[in-house]
C-alpha positions in Angstrom: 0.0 0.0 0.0 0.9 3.7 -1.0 1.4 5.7 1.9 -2.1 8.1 1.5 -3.5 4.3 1.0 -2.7 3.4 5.0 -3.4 6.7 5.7 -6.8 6.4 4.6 -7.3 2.9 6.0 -6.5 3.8 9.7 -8.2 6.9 9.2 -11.4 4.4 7.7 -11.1 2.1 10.4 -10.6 4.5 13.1 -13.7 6.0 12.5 -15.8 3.3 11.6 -14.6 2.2 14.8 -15.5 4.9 16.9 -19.2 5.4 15.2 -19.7 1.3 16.3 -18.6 2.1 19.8 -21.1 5.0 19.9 -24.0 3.0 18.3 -25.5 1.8 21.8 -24.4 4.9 24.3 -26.4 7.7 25.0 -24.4 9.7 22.3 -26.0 7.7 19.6 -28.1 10.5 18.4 -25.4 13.5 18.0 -23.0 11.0 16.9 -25.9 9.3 13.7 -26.3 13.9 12.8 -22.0 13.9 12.7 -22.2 10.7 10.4 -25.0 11.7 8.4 -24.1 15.7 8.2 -20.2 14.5 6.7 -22.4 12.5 4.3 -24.6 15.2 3.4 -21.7 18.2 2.8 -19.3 15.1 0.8 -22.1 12.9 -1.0 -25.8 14.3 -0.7 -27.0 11.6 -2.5 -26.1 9.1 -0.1 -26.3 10.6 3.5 -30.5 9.3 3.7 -29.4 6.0 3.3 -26.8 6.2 5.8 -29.0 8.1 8.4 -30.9 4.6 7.4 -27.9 2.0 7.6 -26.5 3.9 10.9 -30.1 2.9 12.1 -30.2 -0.4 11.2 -26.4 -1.0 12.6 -27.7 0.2 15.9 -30.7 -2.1 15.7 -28.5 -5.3 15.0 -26.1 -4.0 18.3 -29.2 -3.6 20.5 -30.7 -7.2 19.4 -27.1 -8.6 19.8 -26.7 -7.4 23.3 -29.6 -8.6 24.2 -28.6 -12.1 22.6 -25.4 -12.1 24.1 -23.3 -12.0 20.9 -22.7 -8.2 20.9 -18.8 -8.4 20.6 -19.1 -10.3 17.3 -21.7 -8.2 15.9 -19.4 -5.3 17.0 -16.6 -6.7 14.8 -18.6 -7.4 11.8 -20.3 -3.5 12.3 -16.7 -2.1 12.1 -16.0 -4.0 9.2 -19.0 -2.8 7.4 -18.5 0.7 8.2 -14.4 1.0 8.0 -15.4 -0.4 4.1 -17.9 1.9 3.7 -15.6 5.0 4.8 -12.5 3.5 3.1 -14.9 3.8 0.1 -15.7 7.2 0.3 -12.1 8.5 1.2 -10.9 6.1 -2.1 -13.6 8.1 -4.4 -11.5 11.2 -3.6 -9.5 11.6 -0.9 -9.3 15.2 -0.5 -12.8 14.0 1.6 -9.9 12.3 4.2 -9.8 15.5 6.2 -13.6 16.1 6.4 -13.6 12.9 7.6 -11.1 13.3 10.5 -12.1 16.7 11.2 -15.7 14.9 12.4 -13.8 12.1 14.1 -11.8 14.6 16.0 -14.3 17.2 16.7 -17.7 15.7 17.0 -17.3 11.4 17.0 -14.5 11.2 19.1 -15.6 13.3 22.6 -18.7 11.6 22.7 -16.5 8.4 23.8 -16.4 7.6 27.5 -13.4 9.2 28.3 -11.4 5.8 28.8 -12.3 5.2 25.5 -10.8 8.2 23.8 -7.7 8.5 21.7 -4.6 10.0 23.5 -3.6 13.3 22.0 -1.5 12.0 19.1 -1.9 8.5 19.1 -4.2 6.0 17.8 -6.3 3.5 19.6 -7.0 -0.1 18.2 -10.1 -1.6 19.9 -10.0 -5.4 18.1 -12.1 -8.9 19.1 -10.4 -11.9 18.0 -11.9 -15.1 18.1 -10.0 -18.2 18.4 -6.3 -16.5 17.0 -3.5 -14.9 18.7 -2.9 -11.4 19.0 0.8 -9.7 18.8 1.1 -5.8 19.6 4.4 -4.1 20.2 5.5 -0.6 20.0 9.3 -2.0 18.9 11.0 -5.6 18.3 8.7 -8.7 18.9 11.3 -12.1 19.2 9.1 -15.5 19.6 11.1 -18.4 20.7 9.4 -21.9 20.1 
């Protein structure tokens, strides 16, 4: 990947993180008019149907926490949505800092506060099922 390539896919997948995180918390609603009002200034055309898919997405979390499985419909959520931004930051991405500006000014405080990205970092929230998960900030060395 080009570097404005993994740019645009942490900057996808940290906010399609941070709108899945939101999609059950009393910030819902501000958080669904951030979403739907960077949809409405970058693609007019689409931002009903994603006022209508952030719905839905919020549905399938409520129903799954009431099942039990929320963590995995979590995951699959934040697929969904990191393709749907990676989409729209591909289709030109001059829309990359409209995109962070919302994550930074209007998604990202509405996170509980343990939740929130440290001032110049970047936070991974990840479920893995049945795998192994390595994370380092330098050298890993696995002896077997």
């Amino acid at each position: 990947m080009e570097p404005d390539q993994v740019t645009a896919a942490v900057l996808a997948g940290q906010a399609a993180t941070t709108v899945v995180t939101l999609l059950a918390t009393d910030a819902w609603e501000g958080a669904k008019s951030a979403v739907t009002g960077a949809w409405r200034r970058l693609r007019p055309e689409r931002a009903e149907s994603i006022s209508q898919e952030l719905d839905d997405s919020r549905e399938d979390v409520l129903r799954a926490r009431a099942a039990g499985t929320e963590d995995e419909t979590l995951a699959s959520l934040a697929g969904d949505w990191e393709s749907r931004f990676r989409r729209l930051i591909g289709d030109d991405p001059a829309l990359a800092a409209e995109i962070r500006r919302v994550l930074d000014e209007e998604l990202a405080p509405a996170l509980p506060p343990e939740q929130r990205p440290a001032a110049g970092g970047t936070v991974f929230h990840t479920t893995v099922t049945r795998g192994n998960v390595y994370q380092a900030g330098r050298d890993q060395v696995f002896h077997r």
